[in-house]
Each structure stands twice: as structure tokens, then as C-alpha cells.
Backbone as CSV, one residue per row, in Angstrom:
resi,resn,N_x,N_y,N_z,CA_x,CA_y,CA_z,C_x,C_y,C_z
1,UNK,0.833,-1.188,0.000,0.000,0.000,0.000,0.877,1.252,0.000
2,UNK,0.428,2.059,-0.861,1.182,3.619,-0.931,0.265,4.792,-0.362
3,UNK,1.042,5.310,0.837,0.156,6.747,1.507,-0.178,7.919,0.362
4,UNK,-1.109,8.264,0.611,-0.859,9.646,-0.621,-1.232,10.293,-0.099
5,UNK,-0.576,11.775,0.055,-0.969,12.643,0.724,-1.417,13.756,-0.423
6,UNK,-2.791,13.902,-0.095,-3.795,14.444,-1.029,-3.561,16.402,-0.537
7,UNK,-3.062,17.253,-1.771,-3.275,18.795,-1.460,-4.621,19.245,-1.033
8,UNK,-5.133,20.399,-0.562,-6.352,20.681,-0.027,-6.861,20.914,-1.542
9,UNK,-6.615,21.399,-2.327,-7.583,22.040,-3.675,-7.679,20.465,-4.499
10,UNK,-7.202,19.202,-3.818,-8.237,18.558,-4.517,-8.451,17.097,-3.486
11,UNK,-8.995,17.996,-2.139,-9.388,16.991,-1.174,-10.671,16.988,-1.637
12,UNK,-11.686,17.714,-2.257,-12.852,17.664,-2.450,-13.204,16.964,-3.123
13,UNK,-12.238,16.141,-4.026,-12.780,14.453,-4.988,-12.538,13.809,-3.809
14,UNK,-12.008,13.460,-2.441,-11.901,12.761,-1.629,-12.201,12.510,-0.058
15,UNK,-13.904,13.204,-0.748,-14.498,13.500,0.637,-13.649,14.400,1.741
16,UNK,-12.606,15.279,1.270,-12.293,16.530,2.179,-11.142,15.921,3.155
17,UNK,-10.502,14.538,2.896,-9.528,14.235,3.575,-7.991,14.113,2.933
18,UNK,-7.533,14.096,3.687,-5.660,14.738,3.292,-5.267,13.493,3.224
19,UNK,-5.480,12.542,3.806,-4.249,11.528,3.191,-5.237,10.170,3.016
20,UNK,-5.578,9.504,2.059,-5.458,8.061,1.581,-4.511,6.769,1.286
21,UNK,-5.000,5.648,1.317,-4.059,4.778,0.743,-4.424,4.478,-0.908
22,UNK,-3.285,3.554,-1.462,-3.694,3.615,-2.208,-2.486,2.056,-2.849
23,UNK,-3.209,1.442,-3.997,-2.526,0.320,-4.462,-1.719,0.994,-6.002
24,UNK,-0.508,0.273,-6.389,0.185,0.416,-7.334,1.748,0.407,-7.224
25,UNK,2.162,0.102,-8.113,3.956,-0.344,-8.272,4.555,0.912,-9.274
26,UNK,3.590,2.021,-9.382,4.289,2.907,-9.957,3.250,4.296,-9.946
27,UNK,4.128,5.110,-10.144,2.875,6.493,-9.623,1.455,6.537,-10.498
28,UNK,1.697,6.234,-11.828,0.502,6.025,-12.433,-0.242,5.073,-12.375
29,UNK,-0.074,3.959,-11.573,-1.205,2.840,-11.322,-1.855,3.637,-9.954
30,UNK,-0.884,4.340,-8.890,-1.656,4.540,-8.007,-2.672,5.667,-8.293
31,UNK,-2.327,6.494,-9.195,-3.288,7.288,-9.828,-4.421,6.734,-10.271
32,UNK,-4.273,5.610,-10.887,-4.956,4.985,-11.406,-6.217,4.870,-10.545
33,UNK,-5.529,4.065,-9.501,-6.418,3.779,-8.276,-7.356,4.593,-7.642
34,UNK,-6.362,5.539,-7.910,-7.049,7.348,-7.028,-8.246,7.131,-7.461
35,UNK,-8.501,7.510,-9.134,-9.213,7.941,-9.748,-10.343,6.940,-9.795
36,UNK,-10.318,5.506,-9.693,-11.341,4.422,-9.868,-12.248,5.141,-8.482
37,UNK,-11.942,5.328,-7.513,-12.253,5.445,-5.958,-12.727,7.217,-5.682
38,UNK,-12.140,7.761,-6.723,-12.376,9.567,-6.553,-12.294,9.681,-8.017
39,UNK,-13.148,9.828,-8.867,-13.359,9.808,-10.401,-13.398,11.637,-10.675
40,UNK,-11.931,11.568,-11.793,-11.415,13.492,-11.618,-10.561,13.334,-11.121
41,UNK,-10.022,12.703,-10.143,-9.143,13.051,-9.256,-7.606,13.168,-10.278
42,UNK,-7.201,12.200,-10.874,-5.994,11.688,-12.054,-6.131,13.132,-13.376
43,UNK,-6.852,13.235,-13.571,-6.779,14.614,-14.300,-6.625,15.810,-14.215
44,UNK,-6.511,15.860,-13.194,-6.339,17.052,-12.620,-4.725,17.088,-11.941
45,UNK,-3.863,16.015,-12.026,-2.911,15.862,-11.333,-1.987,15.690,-12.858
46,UNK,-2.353,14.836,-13.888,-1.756,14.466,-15.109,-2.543,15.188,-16.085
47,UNK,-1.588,15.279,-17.752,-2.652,15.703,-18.686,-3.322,14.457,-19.440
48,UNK,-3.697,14.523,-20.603,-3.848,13.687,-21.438,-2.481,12.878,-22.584
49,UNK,-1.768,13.301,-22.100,-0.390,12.815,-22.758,0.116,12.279,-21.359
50,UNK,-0.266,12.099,-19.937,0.400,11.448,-18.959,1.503,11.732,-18.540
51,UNK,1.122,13.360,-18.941,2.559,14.286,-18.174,1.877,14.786,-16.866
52,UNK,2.820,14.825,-15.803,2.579,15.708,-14.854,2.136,16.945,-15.511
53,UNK,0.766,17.749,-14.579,1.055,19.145,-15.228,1.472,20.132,-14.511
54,UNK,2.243,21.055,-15.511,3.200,21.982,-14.903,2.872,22.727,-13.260
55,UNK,1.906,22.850,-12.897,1.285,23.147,-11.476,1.052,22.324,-10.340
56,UNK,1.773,21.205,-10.812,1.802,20.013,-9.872,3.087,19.779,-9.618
57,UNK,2.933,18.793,-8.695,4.560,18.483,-8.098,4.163,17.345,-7.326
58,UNK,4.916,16.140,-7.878,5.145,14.603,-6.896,6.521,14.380,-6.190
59,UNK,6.312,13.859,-5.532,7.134,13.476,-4.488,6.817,12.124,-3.570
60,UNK,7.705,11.031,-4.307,8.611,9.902,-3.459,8.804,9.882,-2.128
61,UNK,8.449,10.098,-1.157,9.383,10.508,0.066,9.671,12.240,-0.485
62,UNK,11.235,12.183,-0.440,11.630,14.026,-0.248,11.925,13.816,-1.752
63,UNK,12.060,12.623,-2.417,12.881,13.066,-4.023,11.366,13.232,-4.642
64,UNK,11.830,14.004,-5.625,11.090,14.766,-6.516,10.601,13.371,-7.656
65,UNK,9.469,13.955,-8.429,9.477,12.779,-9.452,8.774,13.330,-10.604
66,UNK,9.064,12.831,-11.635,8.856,14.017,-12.753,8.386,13.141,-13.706
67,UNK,7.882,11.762,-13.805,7.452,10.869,-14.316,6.732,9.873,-13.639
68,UNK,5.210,9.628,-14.061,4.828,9.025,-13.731,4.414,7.093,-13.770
69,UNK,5.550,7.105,-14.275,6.274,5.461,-14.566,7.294,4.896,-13.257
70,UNK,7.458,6.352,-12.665,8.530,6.191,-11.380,7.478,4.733,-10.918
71,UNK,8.675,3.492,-10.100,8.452,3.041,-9.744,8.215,3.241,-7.696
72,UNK,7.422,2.497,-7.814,6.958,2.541,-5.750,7.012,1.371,-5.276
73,UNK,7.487,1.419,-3.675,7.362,0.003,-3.087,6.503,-0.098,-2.326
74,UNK,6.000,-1.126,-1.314,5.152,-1.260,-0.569,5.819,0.159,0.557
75,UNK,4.692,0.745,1.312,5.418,1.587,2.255,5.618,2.857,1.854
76,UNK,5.983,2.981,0.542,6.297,4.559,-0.018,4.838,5.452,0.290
77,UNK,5.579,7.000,0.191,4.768,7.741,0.568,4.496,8.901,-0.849
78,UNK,3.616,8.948,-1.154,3.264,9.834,-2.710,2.966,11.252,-1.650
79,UNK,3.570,12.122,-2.405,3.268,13.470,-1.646,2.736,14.132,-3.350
80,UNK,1.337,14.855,-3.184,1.075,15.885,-4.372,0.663,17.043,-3.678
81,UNK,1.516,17.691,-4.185,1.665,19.539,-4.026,0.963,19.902,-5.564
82,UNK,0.382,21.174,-4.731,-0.306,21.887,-6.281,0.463,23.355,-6.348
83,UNK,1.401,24.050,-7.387,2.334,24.785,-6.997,1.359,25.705,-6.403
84,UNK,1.900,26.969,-5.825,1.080,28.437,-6.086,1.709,29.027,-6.648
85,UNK,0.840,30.311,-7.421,0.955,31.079,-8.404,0.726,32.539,-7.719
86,UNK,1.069,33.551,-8.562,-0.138,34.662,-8.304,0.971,35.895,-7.554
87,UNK,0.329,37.223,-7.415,1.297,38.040,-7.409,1.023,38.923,-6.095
């Protein structure tokens, strides 16, 4: 099982809570998962080409991850940050 710690601007696909579990051996299956269980949730995090999008940010533990093929082990912790913007 992989923790995911869900940003507030899209706790609201997840009934308003910050962290879930979640199944997968790589960031996009657990997305995967997200999304079967919180439908929206994966689109808003990836585009349609299965890029991160530029206003997002994953995180392994503390390393950064910039692909969502990165592999995960049992135990890992998915961190999604949504950047901020604005002046």
C-alpha cells in the first residue's frame, strides 16, 4: 500500500480528507487507483499525454518525481503539491 498525501484544492474528490491509501507499483497505477475510488481526481494531477502538469509536483518521500512510470514500493509515501501562483 502507498500513503498519498492528497493537497487541499483537490481533497474535495476525496471526501475533504488529506491523506489516503492507495494500491500500485508505480505512480501512475496509483493514480490509477485514485481515480477508480475519486473519479477526476488523475486529471487534474496528469494531462492527457500522462505528463505531470506543470502546477503540480510529486514526491517519493523528499525526491522529486517528474514521471509518472517512477516506480513505488510497498510503504512509499506519494506526496502531491499543487504549486502556487499569483502576485
Amino acid at each position: 500500500m502507498i500513503e498519498v498525501l492528497i493537497p487541499s484544492q483537490l481533497q474535495s474528490y476525496c471526501g475533504g480528507v488529506s491523506r489516503v491509501r492507495a494500491e500500485g507499483r508505480a505512480i501512475g497505477e496509483v493514480l490509477d487507483d485514485l481515480d477508480r475510488r475519486y473519479p477526476g481526481i488523475r486529471f487534474r494531477i496528469v494531462d492527457e499525454q500522462d505528463r505531470i502538469r506543470p502546477h503540480m509536483r510529486l514526491f517519493v518521500g523528499r525526491a522529486a518525481a517528474r514521471d509518472i512510470r517512477a516506480s513505488l514500493s510497498d510503504g512509499d509515501e506519494l506526496l502531491i503539491f499543487g504549486a502556487l501562483s499569483g502576485g
